[in-house]
PyMOL Python script that loads the backbone (N, CA, C, O; Angstrom):
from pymol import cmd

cmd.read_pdbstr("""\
ATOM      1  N   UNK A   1     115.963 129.697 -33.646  1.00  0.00           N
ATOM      2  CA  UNK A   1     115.589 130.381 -34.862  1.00  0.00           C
ATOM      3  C   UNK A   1     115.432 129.344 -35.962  1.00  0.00           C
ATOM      4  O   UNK A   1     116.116 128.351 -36.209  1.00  0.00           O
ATOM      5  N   UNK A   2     114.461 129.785 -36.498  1.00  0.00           N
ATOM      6  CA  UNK A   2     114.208 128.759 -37.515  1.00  0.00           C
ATOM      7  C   UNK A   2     113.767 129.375 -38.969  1.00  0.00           C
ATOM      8  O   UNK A   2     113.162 130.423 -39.191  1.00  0.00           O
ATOM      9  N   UNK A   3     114.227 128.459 -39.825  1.00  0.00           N
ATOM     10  CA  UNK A   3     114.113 129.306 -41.661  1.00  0.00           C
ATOM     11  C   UNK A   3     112.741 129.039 -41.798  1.00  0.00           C
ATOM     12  O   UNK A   3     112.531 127.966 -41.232  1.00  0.00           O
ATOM     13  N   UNK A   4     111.515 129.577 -42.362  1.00  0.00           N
ATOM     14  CA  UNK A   4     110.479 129.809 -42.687  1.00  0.00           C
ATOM     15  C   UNK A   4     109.872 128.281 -43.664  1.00  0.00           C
ATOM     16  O   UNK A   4     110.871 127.748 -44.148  1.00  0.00           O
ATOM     17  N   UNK A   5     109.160 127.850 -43.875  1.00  0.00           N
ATOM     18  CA  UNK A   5     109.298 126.308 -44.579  1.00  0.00           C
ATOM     19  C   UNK A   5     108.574 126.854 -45.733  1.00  0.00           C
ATOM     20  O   UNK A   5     107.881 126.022 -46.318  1.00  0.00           O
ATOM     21  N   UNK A   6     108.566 127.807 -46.111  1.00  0.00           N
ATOM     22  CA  UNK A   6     108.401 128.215 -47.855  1.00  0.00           C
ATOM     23  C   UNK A   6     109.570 128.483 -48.572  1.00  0.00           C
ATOM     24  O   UNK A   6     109.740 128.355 -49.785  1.00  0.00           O
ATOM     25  N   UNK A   7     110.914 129.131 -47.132  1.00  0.00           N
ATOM     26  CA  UNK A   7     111.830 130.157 -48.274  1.00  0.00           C
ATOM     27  C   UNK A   7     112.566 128.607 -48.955  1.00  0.00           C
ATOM     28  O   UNK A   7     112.730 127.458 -48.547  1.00  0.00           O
ATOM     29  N   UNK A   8     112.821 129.268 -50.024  1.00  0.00           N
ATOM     30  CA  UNK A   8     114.047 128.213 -50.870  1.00  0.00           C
ATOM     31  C   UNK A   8     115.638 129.294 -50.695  1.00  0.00           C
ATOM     32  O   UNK A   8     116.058 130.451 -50.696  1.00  0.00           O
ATOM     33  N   UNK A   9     115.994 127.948 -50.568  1.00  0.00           N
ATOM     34  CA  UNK A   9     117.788 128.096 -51.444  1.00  0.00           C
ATOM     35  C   UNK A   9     118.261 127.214 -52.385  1.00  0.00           C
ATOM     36  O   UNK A   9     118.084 126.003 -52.519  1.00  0.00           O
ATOM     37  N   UNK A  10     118.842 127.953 -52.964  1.00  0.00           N
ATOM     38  CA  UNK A  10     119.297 127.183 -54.126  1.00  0.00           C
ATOM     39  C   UNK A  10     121.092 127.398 -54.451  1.00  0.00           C
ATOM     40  O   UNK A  10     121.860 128.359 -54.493  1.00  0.00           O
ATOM     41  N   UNK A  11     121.205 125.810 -54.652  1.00  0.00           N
ATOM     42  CA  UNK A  11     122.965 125.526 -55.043  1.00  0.00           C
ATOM     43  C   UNK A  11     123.506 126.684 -55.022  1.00  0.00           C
ATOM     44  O   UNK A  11     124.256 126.624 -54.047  1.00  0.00           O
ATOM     45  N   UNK A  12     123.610 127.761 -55.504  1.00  0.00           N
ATOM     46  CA  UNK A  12     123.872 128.554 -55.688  1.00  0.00           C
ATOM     47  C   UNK A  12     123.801 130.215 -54.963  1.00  0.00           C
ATOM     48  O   UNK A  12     124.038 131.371 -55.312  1.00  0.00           O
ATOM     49  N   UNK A  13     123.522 129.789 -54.265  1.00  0.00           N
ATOM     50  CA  UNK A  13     123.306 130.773 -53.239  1.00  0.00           C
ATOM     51  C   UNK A  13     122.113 132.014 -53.142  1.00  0.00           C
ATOM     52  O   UNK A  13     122.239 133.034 -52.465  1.00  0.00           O
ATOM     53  N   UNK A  14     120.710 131.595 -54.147  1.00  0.00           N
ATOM     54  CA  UNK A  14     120.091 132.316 -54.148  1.00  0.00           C
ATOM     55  C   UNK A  14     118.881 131.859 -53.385  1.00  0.00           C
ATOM     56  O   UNK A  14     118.332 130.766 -53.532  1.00  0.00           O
ATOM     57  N   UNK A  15     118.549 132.742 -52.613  1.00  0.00           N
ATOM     58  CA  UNK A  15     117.269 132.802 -51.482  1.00  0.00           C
ATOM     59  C   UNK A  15     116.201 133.802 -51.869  1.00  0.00           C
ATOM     60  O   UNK A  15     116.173 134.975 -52.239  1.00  0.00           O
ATOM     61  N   UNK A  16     115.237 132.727 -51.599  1.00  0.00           N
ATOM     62  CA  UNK A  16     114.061 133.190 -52.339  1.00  0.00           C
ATOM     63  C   UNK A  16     112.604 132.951 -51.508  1.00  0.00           C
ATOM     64  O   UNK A  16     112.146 131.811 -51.590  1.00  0.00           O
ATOM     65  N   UNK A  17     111.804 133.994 -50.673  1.00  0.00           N
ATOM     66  CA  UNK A  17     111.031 134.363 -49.718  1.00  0.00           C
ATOM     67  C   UNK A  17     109.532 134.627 -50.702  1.00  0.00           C
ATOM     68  O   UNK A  17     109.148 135.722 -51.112  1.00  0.00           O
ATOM     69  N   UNK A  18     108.899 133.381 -50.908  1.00  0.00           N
ATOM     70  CA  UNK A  18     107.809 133.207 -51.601  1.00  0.00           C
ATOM     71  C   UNK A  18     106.298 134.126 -51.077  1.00  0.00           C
ATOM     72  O   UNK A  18     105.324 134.457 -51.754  1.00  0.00           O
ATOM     73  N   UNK A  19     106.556 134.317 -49.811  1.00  0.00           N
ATOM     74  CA  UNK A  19     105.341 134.884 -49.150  1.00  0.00           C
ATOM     75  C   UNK A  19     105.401 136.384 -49.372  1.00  0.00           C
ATOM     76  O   UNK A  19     104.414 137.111 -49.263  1.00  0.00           O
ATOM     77  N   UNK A  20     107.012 136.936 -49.792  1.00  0.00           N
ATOM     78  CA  UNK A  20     106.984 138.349 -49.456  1.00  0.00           C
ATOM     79  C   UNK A  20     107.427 138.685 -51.190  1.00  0.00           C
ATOM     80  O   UNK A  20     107.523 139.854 -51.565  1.00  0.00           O
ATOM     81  N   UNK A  21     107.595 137.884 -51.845  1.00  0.00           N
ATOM     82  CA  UNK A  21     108.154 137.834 -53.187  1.00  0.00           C
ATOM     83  C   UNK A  21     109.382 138.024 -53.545  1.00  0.00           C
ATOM     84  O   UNK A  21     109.678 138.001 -54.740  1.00  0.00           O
ATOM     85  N   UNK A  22     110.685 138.334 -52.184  1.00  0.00           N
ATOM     86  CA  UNK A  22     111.942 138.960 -52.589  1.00  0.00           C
ATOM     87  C   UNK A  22     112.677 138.233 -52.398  1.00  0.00           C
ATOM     88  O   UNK A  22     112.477 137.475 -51.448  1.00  0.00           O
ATOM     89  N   UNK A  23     114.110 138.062 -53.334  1.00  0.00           N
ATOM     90  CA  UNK A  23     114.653 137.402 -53.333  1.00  0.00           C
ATOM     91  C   UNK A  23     116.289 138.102 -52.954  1.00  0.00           C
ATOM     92  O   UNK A  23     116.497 139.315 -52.983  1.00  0.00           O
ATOM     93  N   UNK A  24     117.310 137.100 -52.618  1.00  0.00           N
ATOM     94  CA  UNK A  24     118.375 137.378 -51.945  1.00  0.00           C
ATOM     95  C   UNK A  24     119.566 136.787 -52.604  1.00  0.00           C
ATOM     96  O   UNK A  24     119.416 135.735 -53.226  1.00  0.00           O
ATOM     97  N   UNK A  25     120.383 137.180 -52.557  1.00  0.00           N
ATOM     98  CA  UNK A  25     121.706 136.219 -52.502  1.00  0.00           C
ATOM     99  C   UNK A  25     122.274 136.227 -51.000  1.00  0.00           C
ATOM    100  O   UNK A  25     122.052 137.060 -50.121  1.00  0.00           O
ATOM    101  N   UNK A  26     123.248 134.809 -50.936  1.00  0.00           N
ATOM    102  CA  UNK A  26     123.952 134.761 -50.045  1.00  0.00           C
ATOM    103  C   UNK A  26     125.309 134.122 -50.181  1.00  0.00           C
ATOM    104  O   UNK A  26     125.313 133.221 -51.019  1.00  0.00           O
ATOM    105  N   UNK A  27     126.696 134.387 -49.463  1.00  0.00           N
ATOM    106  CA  UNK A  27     127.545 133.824 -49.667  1.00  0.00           C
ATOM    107  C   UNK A  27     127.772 132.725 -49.180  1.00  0.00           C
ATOM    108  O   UNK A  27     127.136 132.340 -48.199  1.00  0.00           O
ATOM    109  N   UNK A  28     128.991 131.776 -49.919  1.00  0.00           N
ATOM    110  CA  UNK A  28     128.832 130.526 -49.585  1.00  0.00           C
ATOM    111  C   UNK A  28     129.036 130.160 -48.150  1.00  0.00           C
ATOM    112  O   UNK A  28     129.138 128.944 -47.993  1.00  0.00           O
ATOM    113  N   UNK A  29     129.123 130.877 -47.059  1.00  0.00           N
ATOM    114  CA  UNK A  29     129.169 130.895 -45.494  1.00  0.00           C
ATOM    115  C   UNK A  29     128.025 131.215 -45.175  1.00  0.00           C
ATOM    116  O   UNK A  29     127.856 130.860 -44.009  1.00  0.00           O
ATOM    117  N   UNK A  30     126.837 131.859 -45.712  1.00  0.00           N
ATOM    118  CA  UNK A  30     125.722 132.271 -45.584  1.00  0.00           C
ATOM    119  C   UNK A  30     125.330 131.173 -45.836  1.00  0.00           C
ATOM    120  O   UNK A  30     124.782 130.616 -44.885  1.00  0.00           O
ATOM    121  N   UNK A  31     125.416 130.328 -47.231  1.00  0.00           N
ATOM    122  CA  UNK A  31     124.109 129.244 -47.274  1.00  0.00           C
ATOM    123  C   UNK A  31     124.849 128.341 -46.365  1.00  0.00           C
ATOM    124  O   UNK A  31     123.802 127.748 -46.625  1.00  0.00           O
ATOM    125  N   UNK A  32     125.626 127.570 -45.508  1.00  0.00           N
ATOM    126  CA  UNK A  32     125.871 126.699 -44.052  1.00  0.00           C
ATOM    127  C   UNK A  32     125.203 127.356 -43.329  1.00  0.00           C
ATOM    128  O   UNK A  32     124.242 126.729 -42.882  1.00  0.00           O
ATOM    129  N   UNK A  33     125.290 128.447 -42.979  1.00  0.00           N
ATOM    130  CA  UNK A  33     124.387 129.116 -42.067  1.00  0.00           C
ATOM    131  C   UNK A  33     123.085 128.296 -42.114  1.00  0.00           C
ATOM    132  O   UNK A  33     122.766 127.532 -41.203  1.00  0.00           O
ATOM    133  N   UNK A  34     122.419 128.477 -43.118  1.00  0.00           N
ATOM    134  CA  UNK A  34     121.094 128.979 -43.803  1.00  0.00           C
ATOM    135  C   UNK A  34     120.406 127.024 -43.146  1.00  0.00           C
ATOM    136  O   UNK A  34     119.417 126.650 -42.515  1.00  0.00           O
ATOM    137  N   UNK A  35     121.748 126.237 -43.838  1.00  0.00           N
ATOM    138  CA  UNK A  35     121.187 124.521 -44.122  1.00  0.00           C
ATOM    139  C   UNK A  35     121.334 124.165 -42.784  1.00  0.00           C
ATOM    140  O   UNK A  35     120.620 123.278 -42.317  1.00  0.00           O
ATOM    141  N   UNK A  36     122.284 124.821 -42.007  1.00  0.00           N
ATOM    142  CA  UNK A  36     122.477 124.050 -40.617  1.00  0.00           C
ATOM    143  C   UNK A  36     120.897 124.652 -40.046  1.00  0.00           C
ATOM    144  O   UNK A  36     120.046 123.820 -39.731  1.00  0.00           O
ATOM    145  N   UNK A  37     120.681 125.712 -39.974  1.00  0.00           N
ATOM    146  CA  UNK A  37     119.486 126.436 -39.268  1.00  0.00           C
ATOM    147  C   UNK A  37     118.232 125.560 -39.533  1.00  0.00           C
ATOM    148  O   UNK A  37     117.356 125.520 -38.668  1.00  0.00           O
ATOM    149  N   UNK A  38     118.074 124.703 -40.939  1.00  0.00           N
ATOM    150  CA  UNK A  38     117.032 124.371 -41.071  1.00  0.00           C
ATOM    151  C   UNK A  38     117.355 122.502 -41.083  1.00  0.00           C
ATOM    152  O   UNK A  38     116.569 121.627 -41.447  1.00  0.00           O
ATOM    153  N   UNK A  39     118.573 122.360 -40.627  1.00  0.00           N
ATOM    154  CA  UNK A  39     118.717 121.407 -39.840  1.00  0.00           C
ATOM    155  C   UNK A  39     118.314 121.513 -38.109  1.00  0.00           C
ATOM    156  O   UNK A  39     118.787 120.819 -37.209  1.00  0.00           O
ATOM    157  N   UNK A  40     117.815 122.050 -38.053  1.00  0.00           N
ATOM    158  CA  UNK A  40     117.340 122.502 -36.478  1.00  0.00           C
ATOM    159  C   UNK A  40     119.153 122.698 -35.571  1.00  0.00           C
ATOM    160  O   UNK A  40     119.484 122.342 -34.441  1.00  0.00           O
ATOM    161  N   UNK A  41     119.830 123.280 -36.481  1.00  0.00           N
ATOM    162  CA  UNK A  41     121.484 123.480 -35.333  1.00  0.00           C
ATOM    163  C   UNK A  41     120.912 124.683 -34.453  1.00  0.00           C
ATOM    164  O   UNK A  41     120.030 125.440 -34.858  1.00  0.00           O
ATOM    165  N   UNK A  42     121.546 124.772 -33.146  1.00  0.00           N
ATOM    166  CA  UNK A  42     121.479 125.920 -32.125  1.00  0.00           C
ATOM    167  C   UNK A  42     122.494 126.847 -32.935  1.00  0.00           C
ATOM    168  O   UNK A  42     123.182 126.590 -33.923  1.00  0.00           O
ATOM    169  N   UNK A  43     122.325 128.264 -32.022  1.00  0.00           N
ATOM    170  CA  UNK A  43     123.469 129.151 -32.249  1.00  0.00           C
ATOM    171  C   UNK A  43     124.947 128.817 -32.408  1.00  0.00           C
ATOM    172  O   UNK A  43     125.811 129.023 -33.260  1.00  0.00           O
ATOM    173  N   UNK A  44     124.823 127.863 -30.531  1.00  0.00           N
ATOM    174  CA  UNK A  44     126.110 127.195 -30.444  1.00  0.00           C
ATOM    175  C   UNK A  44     126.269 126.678 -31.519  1.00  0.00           C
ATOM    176  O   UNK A  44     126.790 127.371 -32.393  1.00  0.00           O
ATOM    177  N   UNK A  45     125.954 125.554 -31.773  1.00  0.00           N
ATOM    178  CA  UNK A  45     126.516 124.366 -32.749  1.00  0.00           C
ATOM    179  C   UNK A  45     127.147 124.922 -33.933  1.00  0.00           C
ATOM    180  O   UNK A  45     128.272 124.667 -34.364  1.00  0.00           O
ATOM    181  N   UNK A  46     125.819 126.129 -34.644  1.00  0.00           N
ATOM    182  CA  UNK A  46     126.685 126.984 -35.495  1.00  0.00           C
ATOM    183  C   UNK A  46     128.052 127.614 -35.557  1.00  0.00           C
ATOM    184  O   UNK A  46     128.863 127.562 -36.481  1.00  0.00           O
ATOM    185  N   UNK A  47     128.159 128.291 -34.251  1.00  0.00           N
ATOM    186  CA  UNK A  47     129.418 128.955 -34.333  1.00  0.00           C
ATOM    187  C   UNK A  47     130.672 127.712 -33.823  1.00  0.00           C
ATOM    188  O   UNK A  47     131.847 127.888 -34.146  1.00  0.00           O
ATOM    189  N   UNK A  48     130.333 126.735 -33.176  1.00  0.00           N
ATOM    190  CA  UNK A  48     131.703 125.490 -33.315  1.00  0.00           C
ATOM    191  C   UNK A  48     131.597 124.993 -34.382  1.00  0.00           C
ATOM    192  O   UNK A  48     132.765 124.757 -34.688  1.00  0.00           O
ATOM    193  N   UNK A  49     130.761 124.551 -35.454  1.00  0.00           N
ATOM    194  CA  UNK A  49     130.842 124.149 -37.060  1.00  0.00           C
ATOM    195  C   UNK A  49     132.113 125.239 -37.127  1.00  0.00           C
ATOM    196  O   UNK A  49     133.284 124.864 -37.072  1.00  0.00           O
ATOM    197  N   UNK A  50     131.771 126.441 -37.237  1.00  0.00           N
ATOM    198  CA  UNK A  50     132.515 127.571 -38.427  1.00  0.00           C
ATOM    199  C   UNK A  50     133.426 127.612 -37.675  1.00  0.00           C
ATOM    200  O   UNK A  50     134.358 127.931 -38.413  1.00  0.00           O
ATOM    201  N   UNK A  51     133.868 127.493 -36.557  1.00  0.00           N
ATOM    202  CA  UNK A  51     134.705 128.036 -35.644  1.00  0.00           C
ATOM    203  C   UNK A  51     136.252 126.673 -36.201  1.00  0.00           C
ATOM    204  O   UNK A  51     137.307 127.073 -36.695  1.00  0.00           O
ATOM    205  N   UNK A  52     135.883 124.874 -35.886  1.00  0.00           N
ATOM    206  CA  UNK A  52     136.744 124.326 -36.794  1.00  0.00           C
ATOM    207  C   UNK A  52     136.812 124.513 -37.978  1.00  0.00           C
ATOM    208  O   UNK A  52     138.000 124.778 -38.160  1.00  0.00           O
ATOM    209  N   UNK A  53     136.315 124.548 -38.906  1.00  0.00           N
ATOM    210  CA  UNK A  53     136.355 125.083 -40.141  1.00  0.00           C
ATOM    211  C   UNK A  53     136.643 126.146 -41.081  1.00  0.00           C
ATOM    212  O   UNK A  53     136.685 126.062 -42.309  1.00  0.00           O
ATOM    213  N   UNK A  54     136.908 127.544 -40.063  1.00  0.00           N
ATOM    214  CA  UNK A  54     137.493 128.753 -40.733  1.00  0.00           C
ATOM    215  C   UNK A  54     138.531 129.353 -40.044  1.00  0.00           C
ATOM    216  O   UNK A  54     138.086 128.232 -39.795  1.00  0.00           O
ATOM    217  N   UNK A  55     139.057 129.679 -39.708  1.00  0.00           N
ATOM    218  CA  UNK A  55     140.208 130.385 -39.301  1.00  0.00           C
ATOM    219  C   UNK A  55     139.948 132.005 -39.138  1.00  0.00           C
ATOM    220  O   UNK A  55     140.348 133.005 -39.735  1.00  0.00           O
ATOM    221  N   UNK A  56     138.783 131.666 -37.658  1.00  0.00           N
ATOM    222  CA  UNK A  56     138.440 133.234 -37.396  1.00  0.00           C
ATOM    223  C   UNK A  56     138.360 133.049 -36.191  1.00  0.00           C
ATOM    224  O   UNK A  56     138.263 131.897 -35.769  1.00  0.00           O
ATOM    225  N   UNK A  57     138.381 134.265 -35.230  1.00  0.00           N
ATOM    226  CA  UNK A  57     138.285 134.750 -33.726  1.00  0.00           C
ATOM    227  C   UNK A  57     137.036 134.275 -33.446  1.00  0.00           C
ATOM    228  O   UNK A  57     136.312 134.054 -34.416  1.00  0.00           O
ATOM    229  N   UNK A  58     136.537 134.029 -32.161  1.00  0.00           N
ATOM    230  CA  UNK A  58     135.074 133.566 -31.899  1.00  0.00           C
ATOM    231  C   UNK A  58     134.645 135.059 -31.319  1.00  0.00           C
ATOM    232  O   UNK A  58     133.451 135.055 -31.019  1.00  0.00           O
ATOM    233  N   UNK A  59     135.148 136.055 -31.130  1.00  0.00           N
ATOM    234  CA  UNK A  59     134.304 137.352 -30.786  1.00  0.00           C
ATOM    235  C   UNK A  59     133.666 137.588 -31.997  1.00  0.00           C
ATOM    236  O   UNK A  59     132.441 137.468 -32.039  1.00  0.00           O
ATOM    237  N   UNK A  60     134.639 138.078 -33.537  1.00  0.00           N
ATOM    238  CA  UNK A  60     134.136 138.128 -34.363  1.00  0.00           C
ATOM    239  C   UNK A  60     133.160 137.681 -35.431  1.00  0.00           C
ATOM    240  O   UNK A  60     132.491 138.334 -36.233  1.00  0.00           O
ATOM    241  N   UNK A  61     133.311 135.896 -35.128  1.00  0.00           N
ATOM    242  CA  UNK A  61     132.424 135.223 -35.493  1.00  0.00           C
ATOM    243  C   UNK A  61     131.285 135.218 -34.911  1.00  0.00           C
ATOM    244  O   UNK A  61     130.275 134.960 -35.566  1.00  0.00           O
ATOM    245  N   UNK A  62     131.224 135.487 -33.629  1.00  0.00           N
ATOM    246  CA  UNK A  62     129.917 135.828 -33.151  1.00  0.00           C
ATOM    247  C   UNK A  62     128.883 137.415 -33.442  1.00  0.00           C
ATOM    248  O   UNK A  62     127.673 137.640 -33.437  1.00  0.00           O
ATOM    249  N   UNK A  63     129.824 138.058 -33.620  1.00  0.00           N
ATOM    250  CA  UNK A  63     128.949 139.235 -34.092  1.00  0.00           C
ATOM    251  C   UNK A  63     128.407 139.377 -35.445  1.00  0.00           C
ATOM    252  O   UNK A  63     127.334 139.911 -35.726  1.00  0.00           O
ATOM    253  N   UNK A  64     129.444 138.726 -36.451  1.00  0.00           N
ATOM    254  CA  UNK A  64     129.166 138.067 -37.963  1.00  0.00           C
ATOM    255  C   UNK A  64     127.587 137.571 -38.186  1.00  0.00           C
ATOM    256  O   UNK A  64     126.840 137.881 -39.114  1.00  0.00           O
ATOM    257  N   UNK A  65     127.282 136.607 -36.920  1.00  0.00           N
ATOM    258  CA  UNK A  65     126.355 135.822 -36.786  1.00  0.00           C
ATOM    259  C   UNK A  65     125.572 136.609 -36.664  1.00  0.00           C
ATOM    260  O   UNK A  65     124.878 136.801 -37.663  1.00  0.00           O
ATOM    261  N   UNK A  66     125.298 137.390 -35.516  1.00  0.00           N
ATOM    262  CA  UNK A  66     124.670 138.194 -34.770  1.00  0.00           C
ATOM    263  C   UNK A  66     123.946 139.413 -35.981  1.00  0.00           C
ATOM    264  O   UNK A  66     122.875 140.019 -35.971  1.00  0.00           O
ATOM    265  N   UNK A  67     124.602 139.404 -36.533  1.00  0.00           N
ATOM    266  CA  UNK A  67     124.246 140.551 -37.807  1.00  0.00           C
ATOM    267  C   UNK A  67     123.268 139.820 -38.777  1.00  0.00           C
ATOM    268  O   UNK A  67     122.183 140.310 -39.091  1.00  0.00           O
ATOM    269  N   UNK A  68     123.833 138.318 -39.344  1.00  0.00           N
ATOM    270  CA  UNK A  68     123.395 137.565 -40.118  1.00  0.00           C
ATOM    271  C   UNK A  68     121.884 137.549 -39.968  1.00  0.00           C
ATOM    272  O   UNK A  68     120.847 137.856 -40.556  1.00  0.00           O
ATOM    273  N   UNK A  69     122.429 136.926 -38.655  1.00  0.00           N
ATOM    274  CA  UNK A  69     120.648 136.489 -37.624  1.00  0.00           C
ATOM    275  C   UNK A  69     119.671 137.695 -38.116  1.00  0.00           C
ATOM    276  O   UNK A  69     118.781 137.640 -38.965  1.00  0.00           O
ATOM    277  N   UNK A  70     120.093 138.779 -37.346  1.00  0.00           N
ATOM    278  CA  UNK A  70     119.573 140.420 -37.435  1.00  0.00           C
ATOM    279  C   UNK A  70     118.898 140.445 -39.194  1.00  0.00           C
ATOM    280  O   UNK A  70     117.712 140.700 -39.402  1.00  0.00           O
ATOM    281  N   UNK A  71     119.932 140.123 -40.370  1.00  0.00           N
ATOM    282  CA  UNK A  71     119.493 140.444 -41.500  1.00  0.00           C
ATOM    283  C   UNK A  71     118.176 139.430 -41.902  1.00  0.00           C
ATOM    284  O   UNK A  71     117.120 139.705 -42.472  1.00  0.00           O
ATOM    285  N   UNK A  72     118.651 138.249 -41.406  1.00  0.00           N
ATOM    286  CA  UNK A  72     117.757 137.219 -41.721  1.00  0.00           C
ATOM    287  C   UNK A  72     116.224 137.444 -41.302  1.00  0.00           C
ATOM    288  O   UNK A  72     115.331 137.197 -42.111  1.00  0.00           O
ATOM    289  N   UNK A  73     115.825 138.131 -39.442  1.00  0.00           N
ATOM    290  CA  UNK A  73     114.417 138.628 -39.225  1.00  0.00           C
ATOM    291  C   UNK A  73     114.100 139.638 -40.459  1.00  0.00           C
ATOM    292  O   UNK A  73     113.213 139.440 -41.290  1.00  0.00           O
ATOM    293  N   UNK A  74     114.947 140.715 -40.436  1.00  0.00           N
ATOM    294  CA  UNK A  74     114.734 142.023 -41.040  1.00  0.00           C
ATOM    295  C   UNK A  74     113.690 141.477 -41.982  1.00  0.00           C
ATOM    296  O   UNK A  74     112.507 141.582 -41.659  1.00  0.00           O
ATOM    297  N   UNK A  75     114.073 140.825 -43.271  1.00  0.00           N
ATOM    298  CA  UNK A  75     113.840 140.359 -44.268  1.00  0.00           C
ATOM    299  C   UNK A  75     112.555 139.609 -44.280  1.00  0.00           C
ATOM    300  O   UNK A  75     111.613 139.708 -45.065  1.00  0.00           O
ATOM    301  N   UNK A  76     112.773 138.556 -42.868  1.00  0.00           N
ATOM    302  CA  UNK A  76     111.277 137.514 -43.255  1.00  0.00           C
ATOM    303  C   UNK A  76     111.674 136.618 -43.677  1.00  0.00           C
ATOM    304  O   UNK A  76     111.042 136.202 -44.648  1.00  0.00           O
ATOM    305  N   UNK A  77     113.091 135.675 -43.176  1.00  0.00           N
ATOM    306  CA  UNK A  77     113.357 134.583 -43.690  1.00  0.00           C
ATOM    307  C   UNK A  77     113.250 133.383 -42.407  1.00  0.00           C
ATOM    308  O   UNK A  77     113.040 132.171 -42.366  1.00  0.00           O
ATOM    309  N   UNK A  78     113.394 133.956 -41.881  1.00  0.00           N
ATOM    310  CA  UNK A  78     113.328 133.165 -40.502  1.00  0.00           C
ATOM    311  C   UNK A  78     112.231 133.734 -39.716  1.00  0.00           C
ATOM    312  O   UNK A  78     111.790 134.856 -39.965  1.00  0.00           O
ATOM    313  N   UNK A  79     111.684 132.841 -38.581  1.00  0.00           N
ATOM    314  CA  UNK A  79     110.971 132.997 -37.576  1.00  0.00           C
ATOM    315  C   UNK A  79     111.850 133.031 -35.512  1.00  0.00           C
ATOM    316  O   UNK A  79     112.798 132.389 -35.059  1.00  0.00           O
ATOM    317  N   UNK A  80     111.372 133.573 -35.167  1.00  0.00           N
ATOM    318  CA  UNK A  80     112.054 133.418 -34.162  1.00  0.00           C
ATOM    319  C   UNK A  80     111.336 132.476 -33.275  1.00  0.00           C
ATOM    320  O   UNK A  80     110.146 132.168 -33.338  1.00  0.00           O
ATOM    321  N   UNK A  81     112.652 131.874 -32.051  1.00  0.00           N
ATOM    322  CA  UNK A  81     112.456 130.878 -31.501  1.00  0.00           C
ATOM    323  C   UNK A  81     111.033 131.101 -30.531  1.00  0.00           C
ATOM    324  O   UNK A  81     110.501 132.209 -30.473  1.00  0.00           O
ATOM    325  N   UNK A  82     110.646 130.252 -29.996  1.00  0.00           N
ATOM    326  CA  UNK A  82     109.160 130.001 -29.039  1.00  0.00           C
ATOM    327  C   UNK A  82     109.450 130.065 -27.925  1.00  0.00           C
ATOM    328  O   UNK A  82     110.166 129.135 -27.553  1.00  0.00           O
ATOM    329  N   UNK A  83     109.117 131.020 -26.961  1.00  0.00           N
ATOM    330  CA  UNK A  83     109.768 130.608 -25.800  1.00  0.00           C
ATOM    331  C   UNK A  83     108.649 129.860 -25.189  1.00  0.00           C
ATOM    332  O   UNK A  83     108.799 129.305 -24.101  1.00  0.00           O
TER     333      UNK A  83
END
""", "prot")
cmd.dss("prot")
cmd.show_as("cartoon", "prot")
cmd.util.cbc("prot")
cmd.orient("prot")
């Protein structure tokens, strides 16, 4: 999955989808999400980043994701992968 190479984020957690005009907030676990993704990170890599770094279950963190991901097509911020 990959972030769209128009949307912006900004310091601050606002996401902003130039092609569709709407804009988003996200929390500060949302924008790592957001920078690793457009660092080309896999799913994996994502969820072992957050996984040392927060002090959460990996079932839950995976469905967290799983939703994220989900909100992120909904919207038009991302593209999905090529098979």
């Amino acid at each position: 999955m990959k972030v769209k190479k128009n949307v912006a984020l900004s310091d601050s957690g606002f996401l902003f989808n130039p092609s569709s005009g709407e804009s988003y907030s996200v929390n500060p676990i949302g924008q790592e999400i957001i920078k690793m993704l457009n660092e080309e990170s896999s799913e994996e890599e994502i969820i072992a980043t957050l996984l040392e770094k927060y002090n959460v279950e990996r079932d839950t963190l995976e469905k967290d994701i799983r939703d994220f991901f989900g909100m992120l097509e909904l919207y038009g911020v991302v593209k999905p992968e090529e098979a």
